[in-house]
LUMFI-457759 format. One record per residue (C-alpha): x, y, z. Coordinates in pm, whole numbers, padded with zeros to 5 digits, always signed. Each point is the difference from the previous one (the first is absolute). Layout:
% LUMFI-457759
XYZ...
***
This chain:
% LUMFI-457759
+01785+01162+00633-00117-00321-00073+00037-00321+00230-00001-00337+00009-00255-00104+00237-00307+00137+00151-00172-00039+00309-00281-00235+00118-00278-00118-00249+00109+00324-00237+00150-00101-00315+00014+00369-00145-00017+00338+00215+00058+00324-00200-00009+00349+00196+00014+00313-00155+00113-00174-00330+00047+00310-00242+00168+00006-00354+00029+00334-00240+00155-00013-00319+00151+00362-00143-00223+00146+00310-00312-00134-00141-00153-00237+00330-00143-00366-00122-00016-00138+00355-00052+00233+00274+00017-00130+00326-00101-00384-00072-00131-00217+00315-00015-00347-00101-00041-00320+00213+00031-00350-00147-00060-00297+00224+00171-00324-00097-00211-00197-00209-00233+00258-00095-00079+00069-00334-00031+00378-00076-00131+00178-00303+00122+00353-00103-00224+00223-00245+00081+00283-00199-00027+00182-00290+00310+00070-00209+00250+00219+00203-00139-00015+00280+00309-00222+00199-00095-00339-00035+00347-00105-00172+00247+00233+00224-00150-00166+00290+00084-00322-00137+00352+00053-00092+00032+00182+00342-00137-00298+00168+00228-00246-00242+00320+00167+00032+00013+00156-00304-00020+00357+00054+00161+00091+00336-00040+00338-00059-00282+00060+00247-00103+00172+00288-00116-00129+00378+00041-00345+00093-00115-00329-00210+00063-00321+00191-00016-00308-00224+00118-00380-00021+00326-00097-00102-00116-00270-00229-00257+00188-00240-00076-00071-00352-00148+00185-00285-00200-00054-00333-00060+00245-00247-00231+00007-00283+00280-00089-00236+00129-00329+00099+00305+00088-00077+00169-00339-00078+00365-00003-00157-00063-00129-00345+00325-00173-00016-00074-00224+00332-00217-00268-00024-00313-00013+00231+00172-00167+00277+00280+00242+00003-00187+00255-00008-00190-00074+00330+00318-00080+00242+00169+00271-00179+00214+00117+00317-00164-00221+00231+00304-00102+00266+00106-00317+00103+00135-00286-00188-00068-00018-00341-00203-00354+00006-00170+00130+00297-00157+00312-00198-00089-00169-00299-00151-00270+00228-00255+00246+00151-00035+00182-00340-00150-00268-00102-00219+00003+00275-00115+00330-00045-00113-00103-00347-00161-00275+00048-00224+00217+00251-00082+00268-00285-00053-00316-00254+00308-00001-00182+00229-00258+00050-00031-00147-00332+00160+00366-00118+00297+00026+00221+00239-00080-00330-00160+00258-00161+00047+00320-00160-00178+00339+00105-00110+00083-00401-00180-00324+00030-00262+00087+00275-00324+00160-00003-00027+00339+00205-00201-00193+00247+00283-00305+00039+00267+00298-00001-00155+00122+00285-00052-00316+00177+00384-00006-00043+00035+00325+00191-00209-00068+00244+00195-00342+00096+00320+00208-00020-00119+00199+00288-00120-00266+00212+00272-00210-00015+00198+00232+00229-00325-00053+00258-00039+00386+00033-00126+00123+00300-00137+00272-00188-00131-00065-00403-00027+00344-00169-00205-00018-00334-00023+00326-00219-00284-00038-00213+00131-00376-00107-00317-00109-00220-00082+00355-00177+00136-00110-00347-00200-00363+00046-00329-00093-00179-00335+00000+00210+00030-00385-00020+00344-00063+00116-00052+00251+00284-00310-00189+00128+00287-00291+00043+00260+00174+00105-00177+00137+00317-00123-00349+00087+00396-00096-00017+00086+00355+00189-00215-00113+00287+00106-00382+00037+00373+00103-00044-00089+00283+00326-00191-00216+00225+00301-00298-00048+00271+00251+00064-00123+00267+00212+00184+00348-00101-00129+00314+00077-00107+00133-00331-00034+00353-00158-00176+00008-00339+00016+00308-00163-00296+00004-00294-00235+00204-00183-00296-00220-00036-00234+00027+00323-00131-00382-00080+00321-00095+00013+00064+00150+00322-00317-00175+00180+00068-00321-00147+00311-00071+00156+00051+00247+00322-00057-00021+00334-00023+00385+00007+00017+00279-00226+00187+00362+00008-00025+00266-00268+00267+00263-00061-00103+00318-00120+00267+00251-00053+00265-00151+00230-00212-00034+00258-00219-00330+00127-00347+00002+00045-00227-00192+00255+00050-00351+00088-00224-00231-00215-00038-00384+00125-00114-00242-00241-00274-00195+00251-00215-00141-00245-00276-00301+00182-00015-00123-00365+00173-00101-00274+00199+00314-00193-00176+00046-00272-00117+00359-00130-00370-00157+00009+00023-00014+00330-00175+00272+00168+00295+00095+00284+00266-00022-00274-00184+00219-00208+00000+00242+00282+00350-00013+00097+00095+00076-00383-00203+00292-00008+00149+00152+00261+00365-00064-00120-00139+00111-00346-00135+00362+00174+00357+00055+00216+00174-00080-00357-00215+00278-00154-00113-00200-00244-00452-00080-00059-00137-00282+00021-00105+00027-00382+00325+00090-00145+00070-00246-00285+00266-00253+00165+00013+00127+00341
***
């Protein structure tokens, strides 16, 4: 049910996309678009079908219902980086890459040196901070040049600090390489910081379409931004003056 390519300027198309486990529903009758290049944010609360989209969309779980059309070359980061502690660094991102063996490592070390980290490639996963081991995964998935970059809550387990950085690396490393992206999250700032539009999925089903057009800078001082998050904040359920929203 899933194929390799996908028409025109459309990088994802989903249609009827529908997924029950032991007859409870978590999606129920998904429509998703994705143009290439576009960066996409998906809300949620807990449950509500943010993460069986993903693996629906990544291959993972191809145990769904109505038709998903998706790249062939696709790659996905979790919030775990997930490194093999017994490969160095370097190993660890052309782990499985094809081609010759010179070849990988060559462009492994490419992808490094774009997430800052070619002075690490020799070495080992225990020796990184949770923002480097991330910076690992996310040069791991780029160096197969996805056409599509899923990321499923990738910076949730980093401190407010090392976030602030790794969005500013997130959006250089996009605009360079161009993949449709779909970044599944629970922080709405998150979500307007970095996406060209904005869905929320409530109970299996996706709400209205939300495009990030802000004339300024994204900040949440700015008055538009503000506005924007309030509304995602009100379709989430959640008020404006809950602690953390």
């Amino acid at each position: 049910m899933t194929a390799t390519t996908v028409e025109d300027e459309i990088a994802v198309l989903g249609e009827g996309v529908g997924r029950s486990f032991e007859g409870r529903e978590v999606l129920a009758g998904v429509e998703l678009r994705l143009r290439r290049g576009e960066f996409l944010a998906l809300l949620g609360r807990s449950g509500s079908g943010k993460s069986t989209l993903l693996r629906a969309l990544a291959g993972l779980d191809p145990e769904y219902t109505g038709r998903l059309l998706v790249p062939q070359r696709r790659s996905m980061v979790f919030q775990d980086p997930r490194l093999q502690p017994w490969k160095r660094v370097l190993d660890n991102v052309v782990l499985g890459l094809p081609g010759p063996r010179a070849g990988a490592r060559a462009r492994g070390l490419a992808a490094l040196a774009e997430v800052g980290l070619a002075d690490h490639a020799k070495d080992w996963p225990i020796t990184l901070s949770g923002g480097e081991a991330q910076r690992v995964a996310l040069a791991r998935a780029l160096v197969r040049e996805p056409e599509l970059l899923l990321l499923d809550e990738p910076f949730g387990a980093l401190d407010a600090l090392t976030r602030i950085r790794m969005h500013a690396l997130l959006r250089e490393l996009c605009r360079k390489h161009r993949p449709a992206v779909l970044l599944v999250t629970h922080d709405v700032d998150e979500a307007l910081l970095l996406a060209d539009r904005v869905l929320v999925l409530t109970d299996g089903r996706l709400g209205p379409d939300h495009p990030v057009e802000l004339a300024g800078q994204r900040h949440r001082t700015d008055p538009e931004f503000a506005a924007l998050r309030t509304t995602l904040l009100a379709e989430l359920g959640v008020a404006e003056d809950t602690p953390h929203a």
